[in-house]
Backbone as CSV, one residue per row, in Angstrom:
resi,resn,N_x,N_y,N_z,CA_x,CA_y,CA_z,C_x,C_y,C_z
1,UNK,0.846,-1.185,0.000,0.000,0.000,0.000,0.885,1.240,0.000
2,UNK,0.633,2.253,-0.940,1.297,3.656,-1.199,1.225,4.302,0.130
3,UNK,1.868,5.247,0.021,1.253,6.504,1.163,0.966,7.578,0.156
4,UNK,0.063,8.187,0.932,-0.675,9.151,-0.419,0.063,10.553,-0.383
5,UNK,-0.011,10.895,-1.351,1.101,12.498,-1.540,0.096,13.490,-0.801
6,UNK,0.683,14.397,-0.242,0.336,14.960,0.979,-0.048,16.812,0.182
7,UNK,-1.129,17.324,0.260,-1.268,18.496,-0.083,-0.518,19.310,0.330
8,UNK,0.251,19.704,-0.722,1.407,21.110,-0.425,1.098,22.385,0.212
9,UNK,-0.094,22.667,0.010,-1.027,24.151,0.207,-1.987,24.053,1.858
10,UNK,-1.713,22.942,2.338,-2.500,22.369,3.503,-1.233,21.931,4.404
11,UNK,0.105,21.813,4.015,1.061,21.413,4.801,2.515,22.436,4.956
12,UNK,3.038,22.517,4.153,4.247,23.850,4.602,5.453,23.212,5.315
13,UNK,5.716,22.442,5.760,6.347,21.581,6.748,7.945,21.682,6.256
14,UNK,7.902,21.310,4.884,9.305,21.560,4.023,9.577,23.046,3.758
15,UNK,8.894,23.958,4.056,9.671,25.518,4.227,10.071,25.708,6.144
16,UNK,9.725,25.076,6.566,9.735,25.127,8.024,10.455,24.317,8.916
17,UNK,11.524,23.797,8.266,12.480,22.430,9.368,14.215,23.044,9.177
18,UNK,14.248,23.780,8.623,15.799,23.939,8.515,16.242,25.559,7.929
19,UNK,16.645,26.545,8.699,17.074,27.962,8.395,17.915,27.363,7.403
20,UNK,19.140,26.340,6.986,19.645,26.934,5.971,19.562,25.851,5.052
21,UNK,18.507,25.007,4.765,17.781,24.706,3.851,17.681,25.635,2.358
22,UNK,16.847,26.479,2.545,16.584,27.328,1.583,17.760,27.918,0.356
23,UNK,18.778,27.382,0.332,19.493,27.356,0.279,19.967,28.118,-1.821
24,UNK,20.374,29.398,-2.068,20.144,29.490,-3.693,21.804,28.658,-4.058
25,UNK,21.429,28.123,-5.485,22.575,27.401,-6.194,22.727,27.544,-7.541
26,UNK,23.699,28.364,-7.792,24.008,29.120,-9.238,23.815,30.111,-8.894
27,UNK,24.074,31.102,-9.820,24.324,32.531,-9.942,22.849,33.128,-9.951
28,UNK,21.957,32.712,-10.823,20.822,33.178,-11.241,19.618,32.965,-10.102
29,UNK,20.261,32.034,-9.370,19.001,31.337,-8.365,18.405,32.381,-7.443
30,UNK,17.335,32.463,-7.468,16.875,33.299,-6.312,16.336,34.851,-6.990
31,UNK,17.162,34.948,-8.290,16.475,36.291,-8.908,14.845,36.241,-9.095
32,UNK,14.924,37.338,-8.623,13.150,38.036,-8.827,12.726,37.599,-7.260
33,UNK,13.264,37.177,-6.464,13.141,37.258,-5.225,13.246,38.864,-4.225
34,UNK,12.134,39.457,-3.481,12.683,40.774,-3.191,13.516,40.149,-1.811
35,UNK,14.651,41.065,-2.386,16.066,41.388,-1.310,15.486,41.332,0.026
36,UNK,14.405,41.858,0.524,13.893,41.556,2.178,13.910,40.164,2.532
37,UNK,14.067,39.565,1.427,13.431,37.930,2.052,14.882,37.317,1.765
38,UNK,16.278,37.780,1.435,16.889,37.219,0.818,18.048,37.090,1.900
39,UNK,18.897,36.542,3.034,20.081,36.315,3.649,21.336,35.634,3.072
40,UNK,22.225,36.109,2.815,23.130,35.594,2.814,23.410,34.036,1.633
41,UNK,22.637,34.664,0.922,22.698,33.306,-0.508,21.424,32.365,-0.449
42,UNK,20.582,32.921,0.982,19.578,32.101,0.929,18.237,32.848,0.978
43,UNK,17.463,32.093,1.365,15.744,32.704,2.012,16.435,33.121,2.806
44,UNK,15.672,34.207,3.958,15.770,34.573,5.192,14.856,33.490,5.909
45,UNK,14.939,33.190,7.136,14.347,32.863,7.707,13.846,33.590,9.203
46,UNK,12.848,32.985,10.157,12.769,33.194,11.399,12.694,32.105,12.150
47,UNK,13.769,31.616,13.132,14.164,30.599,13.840,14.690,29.739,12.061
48,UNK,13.695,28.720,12.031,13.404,27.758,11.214,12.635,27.668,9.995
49,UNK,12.186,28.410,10.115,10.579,28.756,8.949,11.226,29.676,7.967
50,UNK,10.894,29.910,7.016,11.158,30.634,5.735,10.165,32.169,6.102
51,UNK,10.491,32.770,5.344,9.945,34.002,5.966,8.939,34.175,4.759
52,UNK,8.978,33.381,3.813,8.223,33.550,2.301,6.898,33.360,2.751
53,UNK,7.215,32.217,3.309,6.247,31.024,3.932,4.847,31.946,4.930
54,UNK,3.499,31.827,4.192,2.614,32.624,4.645,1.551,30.811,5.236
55,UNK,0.895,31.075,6.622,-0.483,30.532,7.085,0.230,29.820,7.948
56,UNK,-0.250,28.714,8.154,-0.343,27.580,9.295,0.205,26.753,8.688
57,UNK,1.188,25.818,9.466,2.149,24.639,8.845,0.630,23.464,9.480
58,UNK,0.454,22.501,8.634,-0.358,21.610,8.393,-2.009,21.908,8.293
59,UNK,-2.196,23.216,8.578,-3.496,23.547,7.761,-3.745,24.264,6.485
60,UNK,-3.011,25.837,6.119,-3.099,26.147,5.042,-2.286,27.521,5.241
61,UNK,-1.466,26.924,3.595,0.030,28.089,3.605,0.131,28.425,2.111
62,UNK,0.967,29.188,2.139,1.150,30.024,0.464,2.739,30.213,0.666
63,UNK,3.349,30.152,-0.206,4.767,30.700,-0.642,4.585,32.145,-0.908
64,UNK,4.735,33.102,-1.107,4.907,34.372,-1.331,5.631,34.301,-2.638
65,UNK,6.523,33.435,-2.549,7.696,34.158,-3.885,7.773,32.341,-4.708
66,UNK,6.600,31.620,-4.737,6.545,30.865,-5.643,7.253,30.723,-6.703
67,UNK,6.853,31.391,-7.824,6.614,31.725,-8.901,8.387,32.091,-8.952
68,UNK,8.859,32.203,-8.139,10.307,32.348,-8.363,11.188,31.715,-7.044
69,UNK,10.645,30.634,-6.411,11.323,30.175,-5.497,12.731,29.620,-5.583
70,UNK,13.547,28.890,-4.752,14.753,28.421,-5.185,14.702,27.067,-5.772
71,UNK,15.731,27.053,-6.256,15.522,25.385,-7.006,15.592,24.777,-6.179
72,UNK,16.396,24.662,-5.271,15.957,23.781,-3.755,14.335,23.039,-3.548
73,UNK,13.906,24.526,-3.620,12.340,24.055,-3.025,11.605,23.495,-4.432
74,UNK,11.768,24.064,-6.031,11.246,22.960,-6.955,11.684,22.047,-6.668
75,UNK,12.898,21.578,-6.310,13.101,20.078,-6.763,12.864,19.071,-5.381
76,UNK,12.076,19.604,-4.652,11.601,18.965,-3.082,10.217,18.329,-3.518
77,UNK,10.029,17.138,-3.718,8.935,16.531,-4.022,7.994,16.064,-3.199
78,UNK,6.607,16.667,-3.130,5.687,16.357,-2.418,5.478,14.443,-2.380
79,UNK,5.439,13.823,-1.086,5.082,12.241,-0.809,6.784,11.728,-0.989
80,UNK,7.486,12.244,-1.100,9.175,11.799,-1.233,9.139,11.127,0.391
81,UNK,10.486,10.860,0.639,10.927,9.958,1.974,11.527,11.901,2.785
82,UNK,11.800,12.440,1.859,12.317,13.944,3.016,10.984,14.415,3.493
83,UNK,9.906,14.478,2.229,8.684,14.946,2.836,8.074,14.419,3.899
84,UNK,7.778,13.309,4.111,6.919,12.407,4.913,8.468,12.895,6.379
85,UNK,9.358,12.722,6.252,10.439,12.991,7.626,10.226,14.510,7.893
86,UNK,9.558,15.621,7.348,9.688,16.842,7.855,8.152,16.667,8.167
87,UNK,7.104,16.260,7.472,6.277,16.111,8.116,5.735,15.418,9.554
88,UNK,6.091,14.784,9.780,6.632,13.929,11.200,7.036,14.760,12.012
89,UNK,8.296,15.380,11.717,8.655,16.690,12.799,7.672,17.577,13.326
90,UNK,6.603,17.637,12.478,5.349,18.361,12.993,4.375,18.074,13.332
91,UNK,4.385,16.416,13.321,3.236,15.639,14.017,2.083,15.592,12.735
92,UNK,2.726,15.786,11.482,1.946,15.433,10.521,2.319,14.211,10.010
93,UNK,1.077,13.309,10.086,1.112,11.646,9.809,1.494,11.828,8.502
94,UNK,1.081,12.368,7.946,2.070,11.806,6.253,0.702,11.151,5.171
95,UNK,-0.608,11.401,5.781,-1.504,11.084,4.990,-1.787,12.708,4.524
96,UNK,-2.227,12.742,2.850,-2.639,13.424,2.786,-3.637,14.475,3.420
97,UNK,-2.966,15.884,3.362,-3.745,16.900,4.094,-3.538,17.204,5.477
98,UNK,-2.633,16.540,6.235,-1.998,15.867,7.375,-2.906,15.356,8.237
């Protein structure tokens, strides 16, 4: 039996486990990002959480800077083995929607 891929927009969990996660790679990464949100080659964060990162981690969240996030966070795949382990950290079972 699968485990079911977990709604991205209802969970947040993977902008929220690691300040230097967020991490830009290449030169170009991170452009069109505004400079407030931007530290030191990465997202900014607070504590742990991404500062992009808008709502409630396992009820309902928005990226702010989507549409131009880091490749980091495209290439983080919703229902992966990292997802389901950051979800856990938050007491989200790992079934869809948590």
């Amino acid at each position: 039996m699968s485990t079911p891929v977990p709604d991205c927009e209802s969970c947040g969990a993977c902008c929220a486990y690691s300040w230097t996660w967020p991490a830009f790679v290449g030169p170009r990464d991170g452009d069109g990002i505004p400079r407030h949100l931007v530290e030191n080659g990465r997202m900014r964060c607070d504590g742990d959480r991404c500062t992009a990162l808008r709502g409630i981690i396992g009820e309902e969240v928005t990226c702010v800077v989507y549409d131009d996030r880091p490749l980091v966070c495209r290439e983080f795949t919703a229902g992966s083995d990292a997802c389901h382990a950051v979800r856990a950290r938050f007491g989200l079972d790992g079934a869809a929607g948590g």
